[in-house]
C-alpha positions in Angstrom: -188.1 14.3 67.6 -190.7 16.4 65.6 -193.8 16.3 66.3 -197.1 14.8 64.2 -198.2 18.5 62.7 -194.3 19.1 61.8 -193.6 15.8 60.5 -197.4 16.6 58.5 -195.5 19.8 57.0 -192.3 18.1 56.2 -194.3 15.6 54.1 -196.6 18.1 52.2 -194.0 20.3 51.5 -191.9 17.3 49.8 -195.2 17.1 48.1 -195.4 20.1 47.1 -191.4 20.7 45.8 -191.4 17.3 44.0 -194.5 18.4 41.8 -192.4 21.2 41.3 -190.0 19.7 39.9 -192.0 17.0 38.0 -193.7 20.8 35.9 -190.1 21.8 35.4 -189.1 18.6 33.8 -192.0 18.4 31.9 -191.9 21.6 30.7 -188.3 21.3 29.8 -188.2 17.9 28.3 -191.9 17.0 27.3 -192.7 18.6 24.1 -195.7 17.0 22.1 -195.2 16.2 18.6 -195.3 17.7 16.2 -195.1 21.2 17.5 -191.8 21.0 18.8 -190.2 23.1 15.5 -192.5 25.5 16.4 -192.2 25.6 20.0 -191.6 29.7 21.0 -195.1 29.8 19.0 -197.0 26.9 20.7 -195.5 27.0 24.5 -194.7 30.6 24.6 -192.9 31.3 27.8 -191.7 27.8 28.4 -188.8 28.6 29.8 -189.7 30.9 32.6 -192.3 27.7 33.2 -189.0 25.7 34.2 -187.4 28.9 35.7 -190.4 29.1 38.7 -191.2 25.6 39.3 -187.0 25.0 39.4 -187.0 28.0 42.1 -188.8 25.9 44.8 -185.9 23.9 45.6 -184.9 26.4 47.9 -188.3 25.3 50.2 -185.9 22.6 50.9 -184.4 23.3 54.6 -188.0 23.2 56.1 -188.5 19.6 54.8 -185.8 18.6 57.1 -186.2 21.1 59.7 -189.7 21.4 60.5 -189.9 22.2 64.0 -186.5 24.9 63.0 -187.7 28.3 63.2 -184.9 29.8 60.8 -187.0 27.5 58.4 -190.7 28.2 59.0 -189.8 31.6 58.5 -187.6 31.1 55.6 -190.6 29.2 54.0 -193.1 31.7 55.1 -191.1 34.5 53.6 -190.5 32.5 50.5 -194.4 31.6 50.1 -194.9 35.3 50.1 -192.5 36.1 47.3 -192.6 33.5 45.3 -196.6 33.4 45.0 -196.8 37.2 43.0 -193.7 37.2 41.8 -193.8 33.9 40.1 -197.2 34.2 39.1 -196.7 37.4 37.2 -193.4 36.2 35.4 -195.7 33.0 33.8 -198.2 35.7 32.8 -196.2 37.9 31.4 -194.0 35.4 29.4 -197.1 33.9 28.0 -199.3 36.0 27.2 -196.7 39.1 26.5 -195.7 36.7 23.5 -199.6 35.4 22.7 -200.2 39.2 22.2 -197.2 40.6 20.7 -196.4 43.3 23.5 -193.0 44.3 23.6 -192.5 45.7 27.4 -193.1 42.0 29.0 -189.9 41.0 29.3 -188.9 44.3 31.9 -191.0 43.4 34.5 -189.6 39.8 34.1 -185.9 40.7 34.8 -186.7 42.8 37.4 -189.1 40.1 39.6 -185.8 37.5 38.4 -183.3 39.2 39.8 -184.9 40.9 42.7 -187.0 37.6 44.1 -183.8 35.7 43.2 -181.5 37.4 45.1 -184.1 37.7 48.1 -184.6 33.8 48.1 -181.0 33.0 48.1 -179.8 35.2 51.0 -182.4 33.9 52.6 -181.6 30.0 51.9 -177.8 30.8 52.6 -179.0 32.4 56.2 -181.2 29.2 57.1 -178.8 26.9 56.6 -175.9 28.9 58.6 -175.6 27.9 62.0 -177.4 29.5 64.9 -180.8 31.9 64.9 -179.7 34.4 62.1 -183.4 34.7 60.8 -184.1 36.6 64.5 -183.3 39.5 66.3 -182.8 42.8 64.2 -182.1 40.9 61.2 -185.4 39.4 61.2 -186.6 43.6 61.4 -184.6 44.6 58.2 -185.2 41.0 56.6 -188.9 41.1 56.9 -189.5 45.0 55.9 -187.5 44.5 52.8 -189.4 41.4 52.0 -192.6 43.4 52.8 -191.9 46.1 50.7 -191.3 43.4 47.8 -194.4 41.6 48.3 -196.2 44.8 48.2 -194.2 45.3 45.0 -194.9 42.0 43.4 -198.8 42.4 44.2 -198.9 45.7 41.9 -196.7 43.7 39.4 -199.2 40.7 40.0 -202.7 42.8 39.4 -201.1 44.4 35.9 -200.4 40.8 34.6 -204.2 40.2 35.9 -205.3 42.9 33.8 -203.4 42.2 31.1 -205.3 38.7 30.5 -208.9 40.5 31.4 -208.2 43.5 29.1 -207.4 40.0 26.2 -210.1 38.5 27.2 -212.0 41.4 26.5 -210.4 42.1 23.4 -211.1 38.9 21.7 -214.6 38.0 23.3 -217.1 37.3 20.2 -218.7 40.7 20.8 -215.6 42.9 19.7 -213.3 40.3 17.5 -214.2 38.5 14.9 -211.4 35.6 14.2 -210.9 35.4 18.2 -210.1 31.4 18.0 -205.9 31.8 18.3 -206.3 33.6 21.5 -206.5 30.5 24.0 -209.4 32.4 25.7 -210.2 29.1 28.3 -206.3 28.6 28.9 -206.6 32.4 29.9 -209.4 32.3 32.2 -208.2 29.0 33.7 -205.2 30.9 34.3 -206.7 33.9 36.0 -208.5 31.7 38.1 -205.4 29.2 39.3 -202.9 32.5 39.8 -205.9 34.5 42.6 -206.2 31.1 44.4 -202.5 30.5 44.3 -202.2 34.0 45.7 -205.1 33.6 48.1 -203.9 30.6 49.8 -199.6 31.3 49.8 -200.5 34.3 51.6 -203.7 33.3 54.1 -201.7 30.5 54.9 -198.7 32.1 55.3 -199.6 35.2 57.3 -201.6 32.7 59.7 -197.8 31.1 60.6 -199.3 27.6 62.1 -197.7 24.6 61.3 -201.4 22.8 60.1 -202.2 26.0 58.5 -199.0 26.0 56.2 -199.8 21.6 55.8 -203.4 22.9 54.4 -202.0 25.7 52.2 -199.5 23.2 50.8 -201.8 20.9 50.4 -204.1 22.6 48.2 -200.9 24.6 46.2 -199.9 20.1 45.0 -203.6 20.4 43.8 -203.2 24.2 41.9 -200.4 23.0 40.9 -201.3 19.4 39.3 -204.1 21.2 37.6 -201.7 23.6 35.7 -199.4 20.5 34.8 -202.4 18.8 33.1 -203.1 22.2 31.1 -199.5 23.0 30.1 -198.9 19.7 28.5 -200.7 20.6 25.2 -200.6 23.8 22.9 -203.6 26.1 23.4 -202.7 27.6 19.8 -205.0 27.1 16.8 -203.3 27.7 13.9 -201.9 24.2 13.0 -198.6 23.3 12.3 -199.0 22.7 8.3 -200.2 25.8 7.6 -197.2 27.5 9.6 -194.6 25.5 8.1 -196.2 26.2 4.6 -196.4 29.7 5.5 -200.4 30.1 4.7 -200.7 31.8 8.3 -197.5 33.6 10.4 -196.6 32.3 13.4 -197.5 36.0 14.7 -201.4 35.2 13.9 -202.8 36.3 16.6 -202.3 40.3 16.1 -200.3 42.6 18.5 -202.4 44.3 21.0 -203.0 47.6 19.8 -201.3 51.1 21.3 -203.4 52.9 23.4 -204.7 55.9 20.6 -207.3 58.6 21.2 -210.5 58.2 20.2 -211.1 59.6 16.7 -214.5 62.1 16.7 -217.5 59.8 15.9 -220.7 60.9 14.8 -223.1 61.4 17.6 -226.5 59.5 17.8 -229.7 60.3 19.5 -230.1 58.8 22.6 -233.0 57.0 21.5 -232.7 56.1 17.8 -235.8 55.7 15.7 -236.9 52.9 13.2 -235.6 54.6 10.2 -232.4 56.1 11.9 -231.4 52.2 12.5 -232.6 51.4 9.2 -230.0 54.0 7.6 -227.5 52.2 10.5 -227.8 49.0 8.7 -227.4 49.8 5.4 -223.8 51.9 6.5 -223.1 48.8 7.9 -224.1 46.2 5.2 -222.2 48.6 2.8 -219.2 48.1 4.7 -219.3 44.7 5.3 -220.8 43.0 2.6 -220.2 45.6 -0.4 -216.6 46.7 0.6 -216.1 42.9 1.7 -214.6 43.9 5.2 -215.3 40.5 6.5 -212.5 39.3 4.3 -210.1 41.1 6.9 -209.2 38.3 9.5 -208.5 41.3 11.8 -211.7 43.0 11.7 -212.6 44.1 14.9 -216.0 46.0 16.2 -214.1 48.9 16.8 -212.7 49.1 13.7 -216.2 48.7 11.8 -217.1 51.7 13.9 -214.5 53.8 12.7 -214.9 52.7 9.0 -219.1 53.2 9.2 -218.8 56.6 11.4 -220.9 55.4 13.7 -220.8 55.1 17.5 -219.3 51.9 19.0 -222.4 51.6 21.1 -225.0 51.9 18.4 -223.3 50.0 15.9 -223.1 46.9 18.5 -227.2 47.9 19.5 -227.9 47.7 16.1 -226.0 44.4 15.5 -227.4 42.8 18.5 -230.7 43.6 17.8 -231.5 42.8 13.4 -228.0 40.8 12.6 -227.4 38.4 15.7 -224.4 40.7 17.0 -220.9 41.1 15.1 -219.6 37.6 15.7 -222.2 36.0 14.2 -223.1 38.6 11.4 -219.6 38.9 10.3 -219.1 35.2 10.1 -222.0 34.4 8.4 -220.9 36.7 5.6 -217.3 34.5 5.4 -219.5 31.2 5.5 -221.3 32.3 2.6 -218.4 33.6 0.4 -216.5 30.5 1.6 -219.2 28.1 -0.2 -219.1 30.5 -3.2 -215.8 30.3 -3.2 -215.8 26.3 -2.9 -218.1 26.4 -6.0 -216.0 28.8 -7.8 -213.2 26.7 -7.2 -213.6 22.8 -6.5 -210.1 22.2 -6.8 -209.5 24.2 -3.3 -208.7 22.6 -0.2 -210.1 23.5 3.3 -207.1 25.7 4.2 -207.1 28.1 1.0 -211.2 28.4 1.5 -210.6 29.2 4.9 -208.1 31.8 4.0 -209.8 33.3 1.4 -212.7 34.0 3.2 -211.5 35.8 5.8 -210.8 33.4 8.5 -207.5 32.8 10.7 -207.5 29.5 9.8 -209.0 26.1 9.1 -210.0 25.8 12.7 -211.5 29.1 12.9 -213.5 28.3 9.7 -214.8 25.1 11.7 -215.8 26.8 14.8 -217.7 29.4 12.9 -219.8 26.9 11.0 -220.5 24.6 14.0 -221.6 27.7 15.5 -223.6 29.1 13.3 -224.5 26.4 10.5 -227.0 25.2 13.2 
């Protein structure tokens, strides 16, 4: 007869596999219309999504053998694993194909096979008869599962840093079409993964039964809370304009190769009235008289490059006369987009949108809900 903390476990631990379950099955089956011919481009990574959450089944034997202690420490090593490993593998399948990086899918194989070949041996052992989980082979077990976790924690900070270094990227300060990167998915994200992390491991490392209840507990709320995101695309460009091939399903650009830093021109420290006056007009020439803002693409950095002018200057002088890039750049697109509506009534939204620069008719809306103020 198990006792009320064990019984406790066994239930939130059901809990916790059958919501599990319920993401894969979602994932798998629950596609909302009508982006399912597009699906790769609006639920990137949707397969490893049904990959991890399908994994958990192998919590199972502790459901029925809470008070087993082949079991607790099957779960506890599993927790461990499964919490970086997994983590990393959504990260990487989502946002590698969000930003077009082509050495995502490496990482994945590796925490696949590795994590999957650690999680069966160790559901094959917990179900054998006797104590095989003690003893010396609880030594080697544990040290190799160690030096995974270890592993998967590295692997686990890069996928971190690879939505931070996006978010970066595509703030409004340094990109100026930023709308198809699903900047809120990505920060929800990167807050759901560290407490994931946070409470797998706490929990797990403490060893008591009502600690591993609580930590499972709260993992059925993590874990709801990603459901409820994943149901709906976090893409912008909509599906007409992909299917009529106005924007590419690769809209949001690849992330760029590390380069080195081509030799800019270097500034006073403190730059004078008429030193930023000269600034502006560099600026204003590139922008407005070359008609850079017509490049969806056109990042901060690349105005830099183009003016000859140091990245921190040319954002001072930004911030300080035109409202900052984001807003300058976009004003310029707003106002050749009603010339452009003018010049050509006929138009619909998309092709103004288009022509002036923007990703796309939702990026031309957020601009001037912004900014049209």
């Amino acid at each position: 007869m198990y006792s009320f903390p064990e019984l406790f476990l066994s239930v939130m631990l059901t809990a916790y596999v059958t919501i599990c379950l319920v993401v894969a099955i979602m994932r798998w089956g629950h596609k909302c219309q009508p982006y399912t011919a597009h699906i790769d481009y609006y639920y990137p990574g949707w397969k490893s999504v049904v990959f991890c959450f399908l994994s958990n089944v192998t919590l199972i034997p502790a459901i029925f053998m809470p008070g087993e202690a082949d079991a607790l420490l099957q779960l506890r090593m599993i927790l461990i694993l499964s919490s970086p490993c997994l983590c990393a593998i959504l990260i990487f399948s989502y946002f590698g194909q969000v930003l077009k990086v082509s050495w995502w899918r490496k990482p994945i194989y590796a925490l696949t096979i590795s994590y999957g070949l650690m999680s069966a041996l160790a559901l094959i052992w917990t179900l054998m008869p006797g104590t095989q989980l003690q003893g010396p082979f609880l030594r080697w077990f544990f040290y190799i599962g160690g030096t995974l976790a270890l592993v998967y924690l590295i692997v686990f900070i890069q996928a971190l840093r690879m939505i931070v270094r996006a978010l970066r990227r595509f703030s409004e300060e340094n990109y100026s079409n930023p709308d198809d990167f699903p900047k809120q998915y990505a920060e929800n994200v990167l807050i759901i993964a560290i407490l994931h992390l946070i409470m797998s491991w706490s929990t797990t490392f403490n060893g008591a039964v009502w600690a591993l209840s609580i930590g499972l507990l709260i993992l059925c709320v993590l874990t709801v809370i990603f459901l409820l995101g994943i149901l709906s695309p976090h893409r912008a460009v909509e599906v007409d304009q992909l299917e009529a091939g106005a924007v590419s399903s690769d809209a949001c650009p690849a992330e760029p190769a590390p380069a080195v830093e081509e030799p800019q021109e270097q500034e006073d420290e403190l730059l004078t009235r008429e030193r930023k006056e000269e600034l502006i007009q560099r600026i204003r020439y590139q922008v407005e008289e070359k008609e850079a803002f017509l490049d969806s693409h056109l990042t901060l950095a690349g105005l830099s490059r183009n003016c000859g002018i140091n990245r921190t200057y040319i954002s001072m002088v930004l911030t300080e006369y035109m409202g900052g890039f984001f807003s300058y750049v976009n004003r310029c697109r707003l106002a050749h987009a009603e010339n452009y509506r003018i010049a050509h009534p006929e138009a619909d939204v998309d092709e103004v949108a288009l022509s002036s620069g923007f990703n796309n008719r939702q990026s031309y809306y957020n601009a001037r809900k912004r900014l049209d103020k």
